[in-house]
VOGUFI-620154 format. One record per residue (C-alpha): residue number from 1; residue in three letters; x, y, z. Coordinates in nm, 3 decimals, decimal comma, padded with zeros to 5 digits. Layout:
<pts>
PT tordren kelo      c1      c2      c3
PT     NUM  ALA       X       Y       Z
...
</pts>
This chain:
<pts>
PT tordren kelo      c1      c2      c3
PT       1  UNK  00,393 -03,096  17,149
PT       2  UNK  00,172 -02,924  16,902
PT       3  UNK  00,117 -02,563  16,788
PT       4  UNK -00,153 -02,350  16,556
PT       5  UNK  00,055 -02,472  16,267
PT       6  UNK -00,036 -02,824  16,369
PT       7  UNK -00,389 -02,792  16,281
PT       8  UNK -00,322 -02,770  15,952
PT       9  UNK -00,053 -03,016  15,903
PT      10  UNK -00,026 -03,416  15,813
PT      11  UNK  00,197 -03,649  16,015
PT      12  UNK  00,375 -03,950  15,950
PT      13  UNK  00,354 -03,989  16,299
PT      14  UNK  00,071 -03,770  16,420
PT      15  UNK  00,078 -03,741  16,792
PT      16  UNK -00,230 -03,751  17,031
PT      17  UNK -00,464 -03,506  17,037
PT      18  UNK -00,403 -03,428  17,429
PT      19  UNK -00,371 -03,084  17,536
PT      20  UNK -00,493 -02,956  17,213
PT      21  UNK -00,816 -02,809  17,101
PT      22  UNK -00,933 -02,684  16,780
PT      23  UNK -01,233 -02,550  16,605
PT      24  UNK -01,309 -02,418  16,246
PT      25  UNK -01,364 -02,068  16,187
PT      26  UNK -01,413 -02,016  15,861
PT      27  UNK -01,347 -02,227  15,506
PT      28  UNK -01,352 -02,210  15,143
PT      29  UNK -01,237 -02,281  14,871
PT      30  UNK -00,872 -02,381  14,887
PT      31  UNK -00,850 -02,209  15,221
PT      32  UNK -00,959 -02,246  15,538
PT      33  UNK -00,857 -02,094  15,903
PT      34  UNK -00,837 -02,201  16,226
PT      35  UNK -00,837 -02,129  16,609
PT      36  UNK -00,603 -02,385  16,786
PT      37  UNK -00,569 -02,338  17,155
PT      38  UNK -00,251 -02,570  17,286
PT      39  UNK -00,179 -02,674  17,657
PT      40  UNK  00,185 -02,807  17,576
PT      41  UNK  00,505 -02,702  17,810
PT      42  UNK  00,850 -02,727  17,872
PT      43  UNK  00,822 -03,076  17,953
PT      44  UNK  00,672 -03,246  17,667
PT      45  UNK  00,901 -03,305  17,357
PT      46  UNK  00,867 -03,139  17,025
PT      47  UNK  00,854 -03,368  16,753
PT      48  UNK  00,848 -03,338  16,330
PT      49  UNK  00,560 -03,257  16,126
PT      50  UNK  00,459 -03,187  15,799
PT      51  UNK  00,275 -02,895  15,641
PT      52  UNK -00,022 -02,940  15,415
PT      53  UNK -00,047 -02,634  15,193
PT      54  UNK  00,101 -02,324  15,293
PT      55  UNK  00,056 -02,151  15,634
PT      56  UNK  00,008 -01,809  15,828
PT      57  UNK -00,029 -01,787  16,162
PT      58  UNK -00,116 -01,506  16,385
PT      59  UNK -00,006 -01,604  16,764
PT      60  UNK -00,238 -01,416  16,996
PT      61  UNK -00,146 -01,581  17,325
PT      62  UNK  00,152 -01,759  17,473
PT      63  UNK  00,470 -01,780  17,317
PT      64  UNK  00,705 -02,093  17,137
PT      65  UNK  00,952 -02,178  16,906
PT      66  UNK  00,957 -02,304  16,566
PT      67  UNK  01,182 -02,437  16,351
PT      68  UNK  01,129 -02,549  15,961
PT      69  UNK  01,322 -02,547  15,629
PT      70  UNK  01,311 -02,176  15,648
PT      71  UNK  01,515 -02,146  15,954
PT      72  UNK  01,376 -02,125  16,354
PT      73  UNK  01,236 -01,864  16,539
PT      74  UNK  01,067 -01,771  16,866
PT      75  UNK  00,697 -01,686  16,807
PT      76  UNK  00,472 -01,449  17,081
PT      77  UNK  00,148 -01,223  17,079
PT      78  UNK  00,172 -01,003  16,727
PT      79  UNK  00,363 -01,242  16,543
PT      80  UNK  00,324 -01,458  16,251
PT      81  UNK  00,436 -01,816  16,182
PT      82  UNK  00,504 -01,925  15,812
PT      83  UNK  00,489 -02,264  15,658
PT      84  UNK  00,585 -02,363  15,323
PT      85  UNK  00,386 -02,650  15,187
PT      86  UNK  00,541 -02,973  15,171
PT      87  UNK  00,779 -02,907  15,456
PT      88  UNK  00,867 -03,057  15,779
PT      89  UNK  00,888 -02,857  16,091
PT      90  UNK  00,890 -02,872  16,459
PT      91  UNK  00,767 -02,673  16,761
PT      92  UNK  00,842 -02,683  17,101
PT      93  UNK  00,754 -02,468  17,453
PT      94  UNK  01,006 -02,440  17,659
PT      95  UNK  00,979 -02,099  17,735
PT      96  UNK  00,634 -02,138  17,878
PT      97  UNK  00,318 -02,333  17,867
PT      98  UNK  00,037 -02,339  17,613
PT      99  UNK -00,076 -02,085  17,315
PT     100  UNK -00,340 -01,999  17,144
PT     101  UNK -00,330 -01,907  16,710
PT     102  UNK -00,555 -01,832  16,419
PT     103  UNK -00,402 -01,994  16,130
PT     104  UNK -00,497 -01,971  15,766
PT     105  UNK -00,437 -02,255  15,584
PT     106  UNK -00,364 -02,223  15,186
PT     107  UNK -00,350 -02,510  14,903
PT     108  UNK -00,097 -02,502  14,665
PT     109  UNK -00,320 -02,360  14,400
PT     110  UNK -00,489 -02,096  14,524
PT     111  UNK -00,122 -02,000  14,725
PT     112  UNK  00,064 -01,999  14,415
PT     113  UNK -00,238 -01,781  14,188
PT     114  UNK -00,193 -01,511  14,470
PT     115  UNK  00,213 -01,514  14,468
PT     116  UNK  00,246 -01,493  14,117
PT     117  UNK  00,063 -01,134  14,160
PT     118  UNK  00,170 -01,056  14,518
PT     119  UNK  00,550 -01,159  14,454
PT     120  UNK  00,574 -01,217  14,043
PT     121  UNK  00,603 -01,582  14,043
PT     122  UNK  00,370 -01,898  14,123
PT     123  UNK  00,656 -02,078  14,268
PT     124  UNK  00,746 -01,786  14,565
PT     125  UNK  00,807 -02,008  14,921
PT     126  UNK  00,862 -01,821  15,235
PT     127  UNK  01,261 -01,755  15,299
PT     128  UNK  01,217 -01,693  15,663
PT     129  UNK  01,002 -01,931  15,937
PT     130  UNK  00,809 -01,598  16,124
PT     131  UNK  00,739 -01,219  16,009
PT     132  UNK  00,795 -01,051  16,382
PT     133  UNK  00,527 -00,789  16,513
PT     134  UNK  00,536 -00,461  16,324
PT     135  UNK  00,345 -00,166  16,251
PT     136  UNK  00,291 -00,233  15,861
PT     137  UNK  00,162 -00,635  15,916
PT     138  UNK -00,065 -00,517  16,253
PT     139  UNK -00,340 -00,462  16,041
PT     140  UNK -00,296 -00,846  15,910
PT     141  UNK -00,291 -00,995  16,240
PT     142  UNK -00,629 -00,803  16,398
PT     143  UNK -00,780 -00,944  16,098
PT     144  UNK -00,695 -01,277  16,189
PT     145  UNK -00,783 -01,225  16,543
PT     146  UNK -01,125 -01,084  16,434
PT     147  UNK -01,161 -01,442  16,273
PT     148  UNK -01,202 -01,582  16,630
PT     149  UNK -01,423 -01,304  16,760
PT     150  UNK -01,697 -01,265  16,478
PT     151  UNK -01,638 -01,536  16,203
PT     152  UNK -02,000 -01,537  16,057
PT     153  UNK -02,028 -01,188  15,987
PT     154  UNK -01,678 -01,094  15,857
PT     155  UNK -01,644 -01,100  15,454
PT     156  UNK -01,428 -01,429  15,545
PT     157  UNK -01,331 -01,490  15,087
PT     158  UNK -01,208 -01,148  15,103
PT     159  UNK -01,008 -01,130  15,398
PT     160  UNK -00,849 -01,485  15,325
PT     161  UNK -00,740 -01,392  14,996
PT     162  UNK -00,626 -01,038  15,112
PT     163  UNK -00,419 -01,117  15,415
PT     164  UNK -00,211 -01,417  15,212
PT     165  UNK -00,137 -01,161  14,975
PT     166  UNK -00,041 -00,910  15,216
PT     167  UNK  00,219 -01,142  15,388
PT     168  UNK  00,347 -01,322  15,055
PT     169  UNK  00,443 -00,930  14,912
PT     170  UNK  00,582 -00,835  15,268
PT     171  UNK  00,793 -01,118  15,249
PT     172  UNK  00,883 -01,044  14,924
PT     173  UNK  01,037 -00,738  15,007
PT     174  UNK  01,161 -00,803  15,362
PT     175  UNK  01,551 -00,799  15,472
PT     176  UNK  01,675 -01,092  15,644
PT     177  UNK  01,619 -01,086  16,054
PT     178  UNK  01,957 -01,008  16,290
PT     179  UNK  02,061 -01,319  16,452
PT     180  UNK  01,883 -01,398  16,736
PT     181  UNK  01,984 -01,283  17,082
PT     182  UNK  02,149 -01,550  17,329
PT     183  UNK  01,921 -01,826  17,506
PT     184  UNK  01,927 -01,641  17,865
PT     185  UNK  01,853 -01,332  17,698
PT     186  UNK  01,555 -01,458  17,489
PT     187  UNK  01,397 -01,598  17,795
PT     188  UNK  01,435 -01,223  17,993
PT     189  UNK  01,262 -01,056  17,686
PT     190  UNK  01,000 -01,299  17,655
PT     191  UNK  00,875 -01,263  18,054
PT     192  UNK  00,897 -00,898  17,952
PT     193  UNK  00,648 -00,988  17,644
PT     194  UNK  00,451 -01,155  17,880
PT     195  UNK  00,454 -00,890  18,114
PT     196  UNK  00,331 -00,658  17,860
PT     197  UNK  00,089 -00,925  17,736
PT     198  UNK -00,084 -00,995  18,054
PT     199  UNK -00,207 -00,603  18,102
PT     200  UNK -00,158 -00,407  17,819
PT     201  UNK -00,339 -00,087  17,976
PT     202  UNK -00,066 -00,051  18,247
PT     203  UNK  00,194  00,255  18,196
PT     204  UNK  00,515  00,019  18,172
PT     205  UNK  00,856  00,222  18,140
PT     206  UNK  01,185  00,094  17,989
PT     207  UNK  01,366  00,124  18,320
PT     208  UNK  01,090 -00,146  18,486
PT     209  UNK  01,096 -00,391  18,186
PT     210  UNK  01,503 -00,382  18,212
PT     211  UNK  01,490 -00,431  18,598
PT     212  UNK  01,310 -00,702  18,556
PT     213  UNK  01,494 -00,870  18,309
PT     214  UNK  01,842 -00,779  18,506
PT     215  UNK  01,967 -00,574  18,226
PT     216  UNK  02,038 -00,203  18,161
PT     217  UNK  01,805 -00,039  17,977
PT     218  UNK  02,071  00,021  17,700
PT     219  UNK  02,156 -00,329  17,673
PT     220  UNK  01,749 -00,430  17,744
PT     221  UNK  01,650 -00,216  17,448
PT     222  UNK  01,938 -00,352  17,186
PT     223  UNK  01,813 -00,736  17,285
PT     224  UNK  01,394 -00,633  17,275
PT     225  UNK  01,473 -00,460  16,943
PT     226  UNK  01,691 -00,746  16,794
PT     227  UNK  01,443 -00,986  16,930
PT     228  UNK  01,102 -00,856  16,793
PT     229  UNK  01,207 -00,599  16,553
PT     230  UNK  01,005 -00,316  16,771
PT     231  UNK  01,135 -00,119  17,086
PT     232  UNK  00,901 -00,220  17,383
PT     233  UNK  00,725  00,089  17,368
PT     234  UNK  00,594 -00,012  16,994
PT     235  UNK  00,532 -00,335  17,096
PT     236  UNK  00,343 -00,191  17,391
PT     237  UNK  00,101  00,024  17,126
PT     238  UNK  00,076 -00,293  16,903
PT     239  UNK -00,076 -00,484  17,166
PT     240  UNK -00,336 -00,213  17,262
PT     241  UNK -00,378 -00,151  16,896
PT     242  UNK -00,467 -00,558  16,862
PT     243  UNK -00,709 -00,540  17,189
PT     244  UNK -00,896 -00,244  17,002
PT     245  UNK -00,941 -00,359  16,724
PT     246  UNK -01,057 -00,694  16,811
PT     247  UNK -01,351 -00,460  17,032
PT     248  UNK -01,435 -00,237  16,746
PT     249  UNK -01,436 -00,562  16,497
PT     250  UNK -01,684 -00,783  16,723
PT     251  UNK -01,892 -00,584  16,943
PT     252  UNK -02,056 -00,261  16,905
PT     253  UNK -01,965 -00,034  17,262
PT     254  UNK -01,865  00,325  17,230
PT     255  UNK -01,554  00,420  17,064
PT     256  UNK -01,422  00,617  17,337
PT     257  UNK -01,484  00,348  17,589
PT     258  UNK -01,310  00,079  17,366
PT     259  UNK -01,014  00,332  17,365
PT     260  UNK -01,009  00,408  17,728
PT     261  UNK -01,058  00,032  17,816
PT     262  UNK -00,715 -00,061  17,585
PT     263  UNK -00,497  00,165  17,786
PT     264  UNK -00,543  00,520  17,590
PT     265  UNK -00,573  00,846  17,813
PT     266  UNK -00,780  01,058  17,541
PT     267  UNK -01,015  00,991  17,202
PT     268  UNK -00,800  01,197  17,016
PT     269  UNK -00,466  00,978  17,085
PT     270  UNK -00,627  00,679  17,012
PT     271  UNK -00,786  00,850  16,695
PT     272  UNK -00,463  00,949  16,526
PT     273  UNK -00,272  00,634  16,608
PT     274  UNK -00,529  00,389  16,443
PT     275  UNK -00,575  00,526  16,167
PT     276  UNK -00,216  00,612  16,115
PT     277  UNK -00,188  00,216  16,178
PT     278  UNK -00,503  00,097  16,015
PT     279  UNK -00,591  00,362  15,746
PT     280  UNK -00,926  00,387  15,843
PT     281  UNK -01,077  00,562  16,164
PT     282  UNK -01,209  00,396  16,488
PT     283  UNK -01,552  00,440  16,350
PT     284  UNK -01,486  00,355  15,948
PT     285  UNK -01,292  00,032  16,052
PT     286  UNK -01,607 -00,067  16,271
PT     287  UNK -01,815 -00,019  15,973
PT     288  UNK -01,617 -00,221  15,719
PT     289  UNK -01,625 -00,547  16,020
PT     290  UNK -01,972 -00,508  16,117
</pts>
């Protein structure tokens, strides 16, 4: 069983390469990133791995879990998956098939120059396995996305260095995550994700998202929230947020089409909620990925 992670790791016993294909985006030096699209499922067994150099990982399809010296976690669409250098880890699917990443891959070097600013010391690790979807790290995962999209012509130094020390002084400052929510329950949110996931321009209301997962809406809301750190309505806007700014990033259609197209009824709307999450406007943030 094998995840993004995986393409940046070394194994004592390094599985086959079925199911799992992988391509350079973008290198330099002491960094490189990666998209890694994996066909693994419920019925193939995780197994342990090793990390070489420190990793970030922005899941943009699917959904699996992960476990490493940092603790275990369930990654999905908007999240980010953290690997300490050094360390063994696992990953396994049960909750579904396949997933797709862009992971950037950091030495120990060029990791630890970046901390020492980022976090005030060369030896910072990450204390937690994943950094769940959120308005404040968005930004940090279209970027990676926009990797995949447009490699040659993004500013790929700049946004390598920038985004690990983005994460390393989020992390730096973040609260430890509220214990997970029971198995059964973490499989109902995570068709709900998926739900979201596969049609992120559809109206969805809390009431629909709880029927389907056979819980109240009360009770649906406490679990989505504990689960992902965002109310399904946020994690609704993240995901449209992600789709348009993947469009604006790699091609070069009209802003108000791109912001119909990802599920927003008016240019104004979509206006005043990207830049509140991006700090730039449709139009600037097109300029600066062009």
């Amino acid at each position: 069983m094998r995840s993004e992670a995986r393409s940046h790791v070394t194994a004592a016993a390094k599985p086959p390469d079925e199911g799992l294909a992988k391509r350079t985006l973008a290198a330099g030096d002491g960094w490189s990133v990666h998209e890694v699209v994996c066909r693994a499922g419920p019925a193939d067994r995780p197994f342990e791995e090793l990390h070489d150099g420190f990793s970030i990982s922005a899941v943009v399809e699917g959904n699996f879990t992960y476990r490493s010296d940092a603790g275990h976690g369930l990654l999905y669409p908007g999240a980010l998956l953290l690997g300490n250098s050094g360390c063994c880890f696992e990953c396994g699917h049960a909750h579904g098939v396949g997933d797709r990443c862009i992971s950037l891959n950091v030495q120990d070097g060029l990791f630890g120059e970046i901390a020492a600013a980022a976090a005030s010391t060369s030896r910072f690790r990450f204390s937690a396995p994943i950094l769940p979807p959120s308005p404040q790290e968005l930004p940090a995962v279209a970027l990676m996305e926009a990797f995949s999209a447009r490699a040659p012509a993004l500013r790929g130094e700049e946004l390598a260095l920038g985004l690990i020390e983005r994460v390393v002084g989020a992390m730096a400052d973040r609260k430890p995550l509220p214990a997970a929510p029971a198995a059964r329950e973490t499989r109902r949110v995570i068709e709900s994700i998926r739900l979201v996931e596969s049609d992120s321009t559809r109206p969805v209301r809390l009431k629909d998202l709880a029927a389907s997962a056979g819980m109240s809406p009360h009770h649906f809301l406490r679990v989505f929230r504990r689960l992902t750190g965002m109310t399904p309505y946020q994690y609704l806007l993240s995901a449209r947020m992600r789709r348009a700014a993947l469009e604006l990033g790699s091609t070069r259609r009209p802003v108000l089409e791109v912001a119909l197209e990802a599920g927003f009824g008016d240019l104004s709307t979509f206006n005043h909620r990207f830049r509140a999450a991006f700090g730039l406007t449709p139009t600037q943030y097109r300029a600066s990925r062009l």
